[in-house]
SENU-657150 format. One record per atom (N, C-alpha, C, O): residue number from 0; residue in three letters; atom name; x, y, z. Coordinates in pm, whole numbers, padded with zeros to 5 digits. Example, Ala and Ser with C-alpha at 12.3 -4.5 7.8 and 13.67 -1.06 7.14 Angstrom:
# SENU-657150
{nr: 0; rest: ALA; atom: N; x: 01319; y: -00569; z: 00780} $
{nr: 0; rest: ALA; atom: CA; x: 01230; y: -00450; z: 00780} $
{nr: 0; rest: ALA; atom: C; x: 01320; y: -00330; z: 00780} $
{nr: 0; rest: ALA; atom: O; x: 01424; y: -00332; z: 00846} $
{nr: 1; rest: SER; atom: N; x: 01285; y: -00225; z: 00708} $
{nr: 1; rest: SER; atom: CA; x: 01367; y: -00106; z: 00714} $
{nr: 1; rest: SER; atom: C; x: 01290; y: 00003; z: 00787} $
{nr: 1; rest: SER; atom: O; x: 01341; y: 00114; z: 00804} $
***
This chain:
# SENU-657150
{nr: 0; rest: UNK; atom: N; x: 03686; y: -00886; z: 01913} $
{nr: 0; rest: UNK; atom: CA; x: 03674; y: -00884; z: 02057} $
{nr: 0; rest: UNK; atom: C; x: 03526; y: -00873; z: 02093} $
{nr: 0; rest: UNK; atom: O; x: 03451; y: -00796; z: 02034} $
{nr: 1; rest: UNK; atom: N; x: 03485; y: -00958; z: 02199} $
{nr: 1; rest: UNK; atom: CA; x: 03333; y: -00952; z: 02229} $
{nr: 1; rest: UNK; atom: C; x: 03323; y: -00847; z: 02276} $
{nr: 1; rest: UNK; atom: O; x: 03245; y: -00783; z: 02205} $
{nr: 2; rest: UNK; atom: N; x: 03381; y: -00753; z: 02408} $
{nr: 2; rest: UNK; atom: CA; x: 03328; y: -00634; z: 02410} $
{nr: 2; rest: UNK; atom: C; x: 03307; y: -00455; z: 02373} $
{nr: 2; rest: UNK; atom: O; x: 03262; y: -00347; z: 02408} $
{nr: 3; rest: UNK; atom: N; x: 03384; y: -00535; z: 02270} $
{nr: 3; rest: UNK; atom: CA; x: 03431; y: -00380; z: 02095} $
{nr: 3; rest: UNK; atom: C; x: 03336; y: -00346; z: 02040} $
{nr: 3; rest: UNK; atom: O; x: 03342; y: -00374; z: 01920} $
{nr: 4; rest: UNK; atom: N; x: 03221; y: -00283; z: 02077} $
{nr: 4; rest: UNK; atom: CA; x: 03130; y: -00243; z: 01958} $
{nr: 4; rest: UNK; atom: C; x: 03192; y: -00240; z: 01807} $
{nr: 4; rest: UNK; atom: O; x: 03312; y: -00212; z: 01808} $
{nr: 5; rest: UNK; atom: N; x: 03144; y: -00260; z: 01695} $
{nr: 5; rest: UNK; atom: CA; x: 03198; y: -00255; z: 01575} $
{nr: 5; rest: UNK; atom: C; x: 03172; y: -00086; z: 01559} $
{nr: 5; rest: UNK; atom: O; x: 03144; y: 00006; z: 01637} $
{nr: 6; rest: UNK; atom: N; x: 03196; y: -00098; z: 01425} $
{nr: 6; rest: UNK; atom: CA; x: 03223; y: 00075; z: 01362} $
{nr: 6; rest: UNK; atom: C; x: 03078; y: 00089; z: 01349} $
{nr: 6; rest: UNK; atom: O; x: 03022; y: 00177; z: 01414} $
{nr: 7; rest: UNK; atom: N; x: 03008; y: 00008; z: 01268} $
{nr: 7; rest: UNK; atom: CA; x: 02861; y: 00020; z: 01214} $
{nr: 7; rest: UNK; atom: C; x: 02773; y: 00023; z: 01321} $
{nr: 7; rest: UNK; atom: O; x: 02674; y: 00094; z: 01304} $
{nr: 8; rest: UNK; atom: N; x: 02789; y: -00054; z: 01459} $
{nr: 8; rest: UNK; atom: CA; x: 02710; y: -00008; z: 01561} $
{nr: 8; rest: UNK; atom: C; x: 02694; y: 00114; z: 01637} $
{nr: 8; rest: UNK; atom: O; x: 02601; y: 00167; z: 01698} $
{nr: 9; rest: UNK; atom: N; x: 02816; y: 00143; z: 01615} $
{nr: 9; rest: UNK; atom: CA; x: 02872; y: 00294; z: 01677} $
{nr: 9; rest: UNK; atom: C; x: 02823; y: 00420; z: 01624} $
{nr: 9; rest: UNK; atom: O; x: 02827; y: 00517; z: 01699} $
{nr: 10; rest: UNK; atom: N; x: 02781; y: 00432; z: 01518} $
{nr: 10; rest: UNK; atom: CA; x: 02732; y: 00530; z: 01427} $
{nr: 10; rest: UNK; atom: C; x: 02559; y: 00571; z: 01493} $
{nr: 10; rest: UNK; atom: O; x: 02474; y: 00493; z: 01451} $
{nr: 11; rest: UNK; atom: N; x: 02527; y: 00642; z: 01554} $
{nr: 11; rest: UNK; atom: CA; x: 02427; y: 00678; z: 01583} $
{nr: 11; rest: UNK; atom: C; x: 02329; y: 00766; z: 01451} $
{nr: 11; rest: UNK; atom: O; x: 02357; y: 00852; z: 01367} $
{nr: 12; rest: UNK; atom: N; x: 02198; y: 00685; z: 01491} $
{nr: 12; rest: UNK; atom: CA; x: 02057; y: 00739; z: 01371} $
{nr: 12; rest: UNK; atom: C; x: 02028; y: 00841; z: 01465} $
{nr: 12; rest: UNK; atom: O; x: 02048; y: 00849; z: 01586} $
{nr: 13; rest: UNK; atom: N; x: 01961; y: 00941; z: 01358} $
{nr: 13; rest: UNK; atom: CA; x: 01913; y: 01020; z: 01371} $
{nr: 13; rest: UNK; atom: C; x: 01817; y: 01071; z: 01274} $
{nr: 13; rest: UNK; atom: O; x: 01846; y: 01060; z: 01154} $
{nr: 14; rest: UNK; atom: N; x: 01699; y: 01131; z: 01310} $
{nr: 14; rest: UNK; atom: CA; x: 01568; y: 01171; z: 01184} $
{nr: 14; rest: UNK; atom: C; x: 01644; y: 01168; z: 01085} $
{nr: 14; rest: UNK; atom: O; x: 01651; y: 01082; z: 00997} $
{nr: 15; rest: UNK; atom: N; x: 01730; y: 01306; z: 01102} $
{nr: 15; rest: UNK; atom: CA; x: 01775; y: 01369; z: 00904} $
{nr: 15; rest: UNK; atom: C; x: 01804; y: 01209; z: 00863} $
{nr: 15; rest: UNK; atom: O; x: 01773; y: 01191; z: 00745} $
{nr: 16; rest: UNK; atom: N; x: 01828; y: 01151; z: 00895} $
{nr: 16; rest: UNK; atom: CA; x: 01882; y: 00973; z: 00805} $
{nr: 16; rest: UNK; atom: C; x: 01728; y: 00933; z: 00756} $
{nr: 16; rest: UNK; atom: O; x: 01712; y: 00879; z: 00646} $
{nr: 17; rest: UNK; atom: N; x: 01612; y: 00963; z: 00844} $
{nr: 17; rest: UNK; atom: CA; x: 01539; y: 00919; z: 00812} $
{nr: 17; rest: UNK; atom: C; x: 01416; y: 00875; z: 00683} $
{nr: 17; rest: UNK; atom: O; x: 01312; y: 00925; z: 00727} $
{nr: 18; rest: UNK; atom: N; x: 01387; y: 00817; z: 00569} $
{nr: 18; rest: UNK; atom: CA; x: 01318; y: 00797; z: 00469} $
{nr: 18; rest: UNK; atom: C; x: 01224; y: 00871; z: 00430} $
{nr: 18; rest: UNK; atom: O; x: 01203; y: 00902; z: 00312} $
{nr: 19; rest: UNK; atom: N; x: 01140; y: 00915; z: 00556} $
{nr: 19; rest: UNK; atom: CA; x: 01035; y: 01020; z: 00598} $
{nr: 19; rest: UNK; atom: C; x: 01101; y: 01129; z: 00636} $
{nr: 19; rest: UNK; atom: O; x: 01079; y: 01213; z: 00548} $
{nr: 20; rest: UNK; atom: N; x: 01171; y: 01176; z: 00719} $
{nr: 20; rest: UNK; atom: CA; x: 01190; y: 01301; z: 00684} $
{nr: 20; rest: UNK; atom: C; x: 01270; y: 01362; z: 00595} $
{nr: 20; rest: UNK; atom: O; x: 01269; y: 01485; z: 00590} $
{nr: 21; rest: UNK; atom: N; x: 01352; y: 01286; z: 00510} $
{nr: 21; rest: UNK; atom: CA; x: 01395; y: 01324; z: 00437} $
{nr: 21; rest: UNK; atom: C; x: 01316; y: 01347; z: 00301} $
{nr: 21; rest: UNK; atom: O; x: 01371; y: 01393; z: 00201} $
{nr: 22; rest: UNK; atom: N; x: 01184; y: 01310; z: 00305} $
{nr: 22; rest: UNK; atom: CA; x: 01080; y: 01326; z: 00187} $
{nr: 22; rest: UNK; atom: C; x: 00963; y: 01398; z: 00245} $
{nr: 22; rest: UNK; atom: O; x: 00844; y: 01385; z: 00220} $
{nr: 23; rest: UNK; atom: N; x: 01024; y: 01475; z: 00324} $
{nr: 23; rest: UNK; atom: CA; x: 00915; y: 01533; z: 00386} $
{nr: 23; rest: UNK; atom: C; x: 00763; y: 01497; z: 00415} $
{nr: 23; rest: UNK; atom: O; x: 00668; y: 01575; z: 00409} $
{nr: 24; rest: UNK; atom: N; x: 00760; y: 01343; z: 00452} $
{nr: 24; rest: UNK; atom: CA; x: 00628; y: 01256; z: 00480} $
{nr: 24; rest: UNK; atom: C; x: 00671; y: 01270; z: 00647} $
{nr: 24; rest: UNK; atom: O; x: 00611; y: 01175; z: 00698} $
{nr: 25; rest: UNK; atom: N; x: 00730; y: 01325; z: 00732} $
{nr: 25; rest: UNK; atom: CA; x: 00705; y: 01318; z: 00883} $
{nr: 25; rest: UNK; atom: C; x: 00652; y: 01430; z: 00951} $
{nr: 25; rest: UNK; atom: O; x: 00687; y: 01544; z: 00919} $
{nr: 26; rest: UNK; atom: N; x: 00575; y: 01409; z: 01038} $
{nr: 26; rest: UNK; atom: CA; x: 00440; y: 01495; z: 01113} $
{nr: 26; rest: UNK; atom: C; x: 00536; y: 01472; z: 01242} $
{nr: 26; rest: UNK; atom: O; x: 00529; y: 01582; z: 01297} $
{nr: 27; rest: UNK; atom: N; x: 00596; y: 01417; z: 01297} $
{nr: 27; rest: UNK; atom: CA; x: 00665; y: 01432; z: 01449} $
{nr: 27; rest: UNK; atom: C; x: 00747; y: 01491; z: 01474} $
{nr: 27; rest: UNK; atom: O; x: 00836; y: 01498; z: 01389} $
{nr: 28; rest: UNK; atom: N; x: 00763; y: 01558; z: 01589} $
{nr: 28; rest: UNK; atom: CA; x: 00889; y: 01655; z: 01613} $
{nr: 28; rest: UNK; atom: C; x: 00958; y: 01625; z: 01825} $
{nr: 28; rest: UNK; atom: O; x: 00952; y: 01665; z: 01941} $
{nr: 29; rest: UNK; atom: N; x: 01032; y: 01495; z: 01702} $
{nr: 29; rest: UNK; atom: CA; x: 01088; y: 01430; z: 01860} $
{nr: 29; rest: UNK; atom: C; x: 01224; y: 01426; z: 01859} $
{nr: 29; rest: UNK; atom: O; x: 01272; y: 01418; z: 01746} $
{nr: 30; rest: UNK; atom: N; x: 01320; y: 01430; z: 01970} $
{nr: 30; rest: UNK; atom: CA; x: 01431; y: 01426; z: 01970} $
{nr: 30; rest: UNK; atom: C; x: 01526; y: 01298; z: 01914} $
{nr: 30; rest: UNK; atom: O; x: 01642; y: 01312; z: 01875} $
{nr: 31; rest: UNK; atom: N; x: 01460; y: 01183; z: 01916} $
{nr: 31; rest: UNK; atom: CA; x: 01548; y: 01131; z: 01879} $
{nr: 31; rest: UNK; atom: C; x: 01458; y: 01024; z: 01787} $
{nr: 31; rest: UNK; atom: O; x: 01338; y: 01034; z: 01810} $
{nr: 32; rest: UNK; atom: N; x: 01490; y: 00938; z: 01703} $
{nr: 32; rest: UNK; atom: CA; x: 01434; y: 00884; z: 01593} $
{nr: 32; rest: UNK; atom: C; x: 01297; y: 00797; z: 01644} $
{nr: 32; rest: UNK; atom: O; x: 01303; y: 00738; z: 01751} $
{nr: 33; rest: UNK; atom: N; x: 01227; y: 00794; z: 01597} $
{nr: 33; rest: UNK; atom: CA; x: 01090; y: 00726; z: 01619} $
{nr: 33; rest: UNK; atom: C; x: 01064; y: 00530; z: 01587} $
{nr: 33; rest: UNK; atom: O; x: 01157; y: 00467; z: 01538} $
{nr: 34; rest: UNK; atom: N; x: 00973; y: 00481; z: 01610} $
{nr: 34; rest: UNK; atom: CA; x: 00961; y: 00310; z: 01620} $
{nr: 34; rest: UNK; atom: C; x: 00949; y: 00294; z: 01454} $
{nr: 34; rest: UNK; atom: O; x: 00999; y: 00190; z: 01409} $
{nr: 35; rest: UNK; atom: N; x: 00867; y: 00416; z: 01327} $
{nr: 35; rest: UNK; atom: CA; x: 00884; y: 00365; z: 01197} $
{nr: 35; rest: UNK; atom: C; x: 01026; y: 00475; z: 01147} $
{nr: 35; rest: UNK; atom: O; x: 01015; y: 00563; z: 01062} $
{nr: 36; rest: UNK; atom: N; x: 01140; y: 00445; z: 01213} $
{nr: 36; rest: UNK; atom: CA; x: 01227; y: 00493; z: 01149} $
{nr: 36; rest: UNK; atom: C; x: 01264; y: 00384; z: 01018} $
{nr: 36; rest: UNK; atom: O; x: 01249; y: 00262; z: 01024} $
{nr: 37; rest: UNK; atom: N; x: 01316; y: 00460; z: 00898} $
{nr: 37; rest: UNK; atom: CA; x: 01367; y: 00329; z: 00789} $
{nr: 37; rest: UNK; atom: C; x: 01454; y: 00441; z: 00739} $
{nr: 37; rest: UNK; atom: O; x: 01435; y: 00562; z: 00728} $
{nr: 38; rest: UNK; atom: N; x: 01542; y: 00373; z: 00717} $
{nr: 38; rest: UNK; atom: CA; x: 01688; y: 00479; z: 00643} $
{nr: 38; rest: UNK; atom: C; x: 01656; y: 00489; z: 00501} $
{nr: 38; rest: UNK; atom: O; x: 01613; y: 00411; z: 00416} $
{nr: 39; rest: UNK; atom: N; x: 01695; y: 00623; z: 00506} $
{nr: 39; rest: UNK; atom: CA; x: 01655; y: 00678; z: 00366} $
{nr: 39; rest: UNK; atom: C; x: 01786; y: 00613; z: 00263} $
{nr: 39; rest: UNK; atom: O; x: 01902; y: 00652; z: 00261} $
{nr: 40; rest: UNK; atom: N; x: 01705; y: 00471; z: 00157} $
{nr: 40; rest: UNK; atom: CA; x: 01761; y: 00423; z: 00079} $
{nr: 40; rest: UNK; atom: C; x: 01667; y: 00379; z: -00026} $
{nr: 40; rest: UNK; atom: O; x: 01552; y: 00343; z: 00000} $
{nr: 41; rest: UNK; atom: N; x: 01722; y: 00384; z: -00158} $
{nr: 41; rest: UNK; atom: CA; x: 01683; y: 00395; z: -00278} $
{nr: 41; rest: UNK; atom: C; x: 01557; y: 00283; z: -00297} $
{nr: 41; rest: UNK; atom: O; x: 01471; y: 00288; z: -00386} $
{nr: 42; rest: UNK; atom: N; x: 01571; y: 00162; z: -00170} $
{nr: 42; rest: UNK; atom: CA; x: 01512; y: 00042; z: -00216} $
{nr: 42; rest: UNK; atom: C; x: 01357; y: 00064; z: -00197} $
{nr: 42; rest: UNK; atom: O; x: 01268; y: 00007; z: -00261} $
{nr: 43; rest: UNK; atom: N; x: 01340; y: 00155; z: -00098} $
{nr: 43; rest: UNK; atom: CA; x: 01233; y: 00185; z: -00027} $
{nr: 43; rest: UNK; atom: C; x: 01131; y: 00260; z: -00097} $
{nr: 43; rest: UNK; atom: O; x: 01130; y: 00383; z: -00100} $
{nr: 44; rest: UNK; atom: N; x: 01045; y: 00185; z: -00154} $
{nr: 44; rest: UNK; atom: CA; x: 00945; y: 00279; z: -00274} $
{nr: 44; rest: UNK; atom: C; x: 00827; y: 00168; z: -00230} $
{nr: 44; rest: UNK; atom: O; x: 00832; y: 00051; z: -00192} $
{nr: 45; rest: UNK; atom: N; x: 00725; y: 00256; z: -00254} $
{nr: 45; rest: UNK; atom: CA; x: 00601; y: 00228; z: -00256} $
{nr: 45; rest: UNK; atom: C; x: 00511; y: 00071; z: -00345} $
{nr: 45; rest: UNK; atom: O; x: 00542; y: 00049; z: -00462} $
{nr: 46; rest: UNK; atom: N; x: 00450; y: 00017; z: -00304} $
{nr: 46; rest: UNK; atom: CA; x: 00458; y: -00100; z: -00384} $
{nr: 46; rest: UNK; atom: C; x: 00373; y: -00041; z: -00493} $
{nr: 46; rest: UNK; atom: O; x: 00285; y: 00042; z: -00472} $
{nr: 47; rest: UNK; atom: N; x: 00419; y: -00109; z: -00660} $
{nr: 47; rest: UNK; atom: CA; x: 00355; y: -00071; z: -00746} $
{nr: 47; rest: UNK; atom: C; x: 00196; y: -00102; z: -00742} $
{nr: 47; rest: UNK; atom: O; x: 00146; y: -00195; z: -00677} $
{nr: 48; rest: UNK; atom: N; x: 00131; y: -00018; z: -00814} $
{nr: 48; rest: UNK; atom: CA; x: -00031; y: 00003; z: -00822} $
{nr: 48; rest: UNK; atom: C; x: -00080; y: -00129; z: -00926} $
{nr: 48; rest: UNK; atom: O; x: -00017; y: -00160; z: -01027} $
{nr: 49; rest: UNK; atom: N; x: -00170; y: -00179; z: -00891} $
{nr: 49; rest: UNK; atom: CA; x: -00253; y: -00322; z: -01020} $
{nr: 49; rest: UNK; atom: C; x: -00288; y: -00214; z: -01110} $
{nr: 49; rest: UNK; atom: O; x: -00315; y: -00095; z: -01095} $
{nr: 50; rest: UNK; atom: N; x: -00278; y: -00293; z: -01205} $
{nr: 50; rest: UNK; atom: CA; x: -00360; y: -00219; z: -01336} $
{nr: 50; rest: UNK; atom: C; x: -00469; y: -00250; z: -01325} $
{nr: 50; rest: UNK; atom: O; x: -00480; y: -00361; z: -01273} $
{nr: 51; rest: UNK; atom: N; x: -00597; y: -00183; z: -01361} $
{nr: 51; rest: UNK; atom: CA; x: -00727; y: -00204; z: -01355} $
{nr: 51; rest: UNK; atom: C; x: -00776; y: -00236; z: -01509} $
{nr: 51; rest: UNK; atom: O; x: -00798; y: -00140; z: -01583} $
{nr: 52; rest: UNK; atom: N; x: -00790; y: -00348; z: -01550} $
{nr: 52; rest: UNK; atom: CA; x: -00833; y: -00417; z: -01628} $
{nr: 52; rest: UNK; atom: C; x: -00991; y: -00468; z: -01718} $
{nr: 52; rest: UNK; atom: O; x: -01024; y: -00586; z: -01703} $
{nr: 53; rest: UNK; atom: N; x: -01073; y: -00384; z: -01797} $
{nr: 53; rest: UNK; atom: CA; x: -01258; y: -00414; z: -01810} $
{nr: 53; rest: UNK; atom: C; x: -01242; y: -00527; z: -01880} $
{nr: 53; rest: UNK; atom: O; x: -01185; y: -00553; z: -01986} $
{nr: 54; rest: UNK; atom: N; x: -01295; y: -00582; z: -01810} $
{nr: 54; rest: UNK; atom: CA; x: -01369; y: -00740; z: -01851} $
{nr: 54; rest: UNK; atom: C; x: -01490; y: -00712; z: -01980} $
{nr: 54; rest: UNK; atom: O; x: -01604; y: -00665; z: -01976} $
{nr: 55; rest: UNK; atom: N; x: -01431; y: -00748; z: -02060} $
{nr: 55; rest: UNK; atom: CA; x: -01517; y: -00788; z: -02189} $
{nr: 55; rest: UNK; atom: C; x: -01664; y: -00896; z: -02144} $
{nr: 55; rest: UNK; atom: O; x: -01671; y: -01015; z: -02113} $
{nr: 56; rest: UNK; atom: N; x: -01779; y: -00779; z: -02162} $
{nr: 56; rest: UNK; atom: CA; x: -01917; y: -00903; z: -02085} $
{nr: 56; rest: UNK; atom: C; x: -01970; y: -00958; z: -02203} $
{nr: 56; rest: UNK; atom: O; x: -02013; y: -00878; z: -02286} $
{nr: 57; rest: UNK; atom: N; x: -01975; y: -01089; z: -02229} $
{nr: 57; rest: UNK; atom: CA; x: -01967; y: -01201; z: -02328} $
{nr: 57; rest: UNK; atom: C; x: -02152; y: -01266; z: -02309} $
{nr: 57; rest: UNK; atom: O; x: -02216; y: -01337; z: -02385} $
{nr: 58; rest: UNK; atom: N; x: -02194; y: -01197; z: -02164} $
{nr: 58; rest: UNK; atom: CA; x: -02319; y: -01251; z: -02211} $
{nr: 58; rest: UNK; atom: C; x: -02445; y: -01165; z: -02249} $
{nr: 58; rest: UNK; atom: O; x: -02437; y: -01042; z: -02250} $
{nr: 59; rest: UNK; atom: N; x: -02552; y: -01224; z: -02278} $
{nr: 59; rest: UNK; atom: CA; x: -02638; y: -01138; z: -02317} $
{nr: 59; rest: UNK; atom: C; x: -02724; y: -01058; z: -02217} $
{nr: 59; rest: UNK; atom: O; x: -02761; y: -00942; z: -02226} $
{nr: 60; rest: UNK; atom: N; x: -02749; y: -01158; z: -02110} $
{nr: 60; rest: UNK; atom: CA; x: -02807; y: -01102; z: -01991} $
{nr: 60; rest: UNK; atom: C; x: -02728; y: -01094; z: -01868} $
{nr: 60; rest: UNK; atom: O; x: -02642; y: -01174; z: -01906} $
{nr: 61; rest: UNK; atom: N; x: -02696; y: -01067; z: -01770} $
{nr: 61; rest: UNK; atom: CA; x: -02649; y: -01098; z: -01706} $
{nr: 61; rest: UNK; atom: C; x: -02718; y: -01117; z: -01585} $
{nr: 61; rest: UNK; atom: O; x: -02822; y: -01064; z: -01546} $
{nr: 62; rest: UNK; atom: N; x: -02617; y: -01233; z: -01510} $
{nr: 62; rest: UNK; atom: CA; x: -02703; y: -01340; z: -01374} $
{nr: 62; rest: UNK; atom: C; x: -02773; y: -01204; z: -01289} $
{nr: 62; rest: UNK; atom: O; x: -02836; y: -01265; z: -01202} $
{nr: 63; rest: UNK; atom: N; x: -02794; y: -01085; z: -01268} $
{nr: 63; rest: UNK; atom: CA; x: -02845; y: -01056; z: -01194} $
{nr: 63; rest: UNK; atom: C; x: -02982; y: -00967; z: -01231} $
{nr: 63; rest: UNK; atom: O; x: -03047; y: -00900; z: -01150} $
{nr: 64; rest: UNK; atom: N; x: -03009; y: -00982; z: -01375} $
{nr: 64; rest: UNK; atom: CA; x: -03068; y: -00881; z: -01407} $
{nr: 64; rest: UNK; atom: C; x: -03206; y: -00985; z: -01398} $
{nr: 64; rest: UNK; atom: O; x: -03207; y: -01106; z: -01419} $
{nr: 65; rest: UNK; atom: N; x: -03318; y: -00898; z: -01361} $
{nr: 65; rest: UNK; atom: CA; x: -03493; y: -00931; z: -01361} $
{nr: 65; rest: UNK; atom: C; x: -03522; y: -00951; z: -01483} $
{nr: 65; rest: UNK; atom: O; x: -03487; y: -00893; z: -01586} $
{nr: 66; rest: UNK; atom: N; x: -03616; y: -01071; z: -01455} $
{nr: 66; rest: UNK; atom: CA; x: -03714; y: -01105; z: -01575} $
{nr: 66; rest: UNK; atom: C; x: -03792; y: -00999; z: -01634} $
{nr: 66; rest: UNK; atom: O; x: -03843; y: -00919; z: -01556} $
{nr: 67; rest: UNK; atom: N; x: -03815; y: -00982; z: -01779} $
{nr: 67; rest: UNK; atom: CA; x: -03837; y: -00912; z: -01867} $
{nr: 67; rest: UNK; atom: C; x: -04048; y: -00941; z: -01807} $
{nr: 67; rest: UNK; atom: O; x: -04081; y: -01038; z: -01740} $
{nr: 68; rest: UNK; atom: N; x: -04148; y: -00834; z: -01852} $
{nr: 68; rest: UNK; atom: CA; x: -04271; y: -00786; z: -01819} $
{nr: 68; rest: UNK; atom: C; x: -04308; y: -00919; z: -01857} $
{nr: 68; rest: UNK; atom: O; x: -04351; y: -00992; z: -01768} $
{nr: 69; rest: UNK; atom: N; x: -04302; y: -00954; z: -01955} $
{nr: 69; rest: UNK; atom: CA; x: -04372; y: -01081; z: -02024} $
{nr: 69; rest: UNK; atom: C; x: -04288; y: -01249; z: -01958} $
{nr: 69; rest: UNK; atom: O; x: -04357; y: -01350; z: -01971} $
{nr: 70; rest: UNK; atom: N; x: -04190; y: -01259; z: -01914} $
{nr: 70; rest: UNK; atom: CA; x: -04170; y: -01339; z: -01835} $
{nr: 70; rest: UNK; atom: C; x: -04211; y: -01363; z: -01733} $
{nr: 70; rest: UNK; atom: O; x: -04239; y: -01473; z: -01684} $
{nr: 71; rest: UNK; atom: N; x: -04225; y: -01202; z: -01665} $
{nr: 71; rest: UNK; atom: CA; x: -04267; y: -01247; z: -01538} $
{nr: 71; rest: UNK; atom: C; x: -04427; y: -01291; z: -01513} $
{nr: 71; rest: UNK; atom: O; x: -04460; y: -01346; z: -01407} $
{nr: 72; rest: UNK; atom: N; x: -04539; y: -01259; z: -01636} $
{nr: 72; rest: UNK; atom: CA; x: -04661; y: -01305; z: -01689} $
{nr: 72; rest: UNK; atom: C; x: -04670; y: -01405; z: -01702} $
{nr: 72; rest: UNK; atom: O; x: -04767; y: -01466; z: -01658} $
{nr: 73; rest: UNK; atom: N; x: -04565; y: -01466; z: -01771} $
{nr: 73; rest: UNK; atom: CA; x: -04548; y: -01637; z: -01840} $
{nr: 73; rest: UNK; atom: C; x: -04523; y: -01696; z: -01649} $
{nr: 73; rest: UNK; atom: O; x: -04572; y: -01803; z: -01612} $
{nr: 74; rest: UNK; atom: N; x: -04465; y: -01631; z: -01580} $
{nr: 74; rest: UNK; atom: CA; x: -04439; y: -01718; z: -01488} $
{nr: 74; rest: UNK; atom: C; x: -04540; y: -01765; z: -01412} $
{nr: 74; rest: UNK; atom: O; x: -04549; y: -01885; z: -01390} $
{nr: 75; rest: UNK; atom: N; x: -04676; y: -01625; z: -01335} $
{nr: 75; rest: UNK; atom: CA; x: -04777; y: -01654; z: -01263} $
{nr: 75; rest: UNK; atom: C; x: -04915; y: -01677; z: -01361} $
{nr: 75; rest: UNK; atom: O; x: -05020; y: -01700; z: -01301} $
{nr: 76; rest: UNK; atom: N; x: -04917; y: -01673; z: -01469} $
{nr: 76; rest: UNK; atom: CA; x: -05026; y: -01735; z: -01550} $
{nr: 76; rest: UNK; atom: C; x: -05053; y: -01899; z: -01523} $
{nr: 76; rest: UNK; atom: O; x: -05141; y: -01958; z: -01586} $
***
């Protein structure tokens, strides 16, 4: 029937449902659920961290380093 709310609409949120307060990450103290409400469900985790990876440096000098005393001699001679 179009004007039957279903069962699942009918069920009113409230904080305690909430992801954050139920992990004790909420700082607000409002009556009724807030705009980042997300229901506290298992899927909801943090995105995993990159691994931080050292680059093996393969050259001898590298592009940013200054000419050596005697280069820079060889250059304005």
């Amino acid at each position: 029937m179009p004007g039957k709310p279903s069962k699942r609409a009918a069920r009113k949120v409230t904080c305690e449902d909430c992801y954050f307060k139920r992990h004790l990450l909420c700082a607000l103290a409002l009556s009724e659920p807030c705009p980042t409400f997300r229901p506290n469900a298992a899927q909801l985790r943090p995105p995993q961290q990159l691994r931080f990876v050292f680059r093996q440096e393969h050259r001898a000098r590298g592009a940013w380093a200054f000419p050596s005393a005697q280069e820079q001699a060889a250059l304005y001679s």
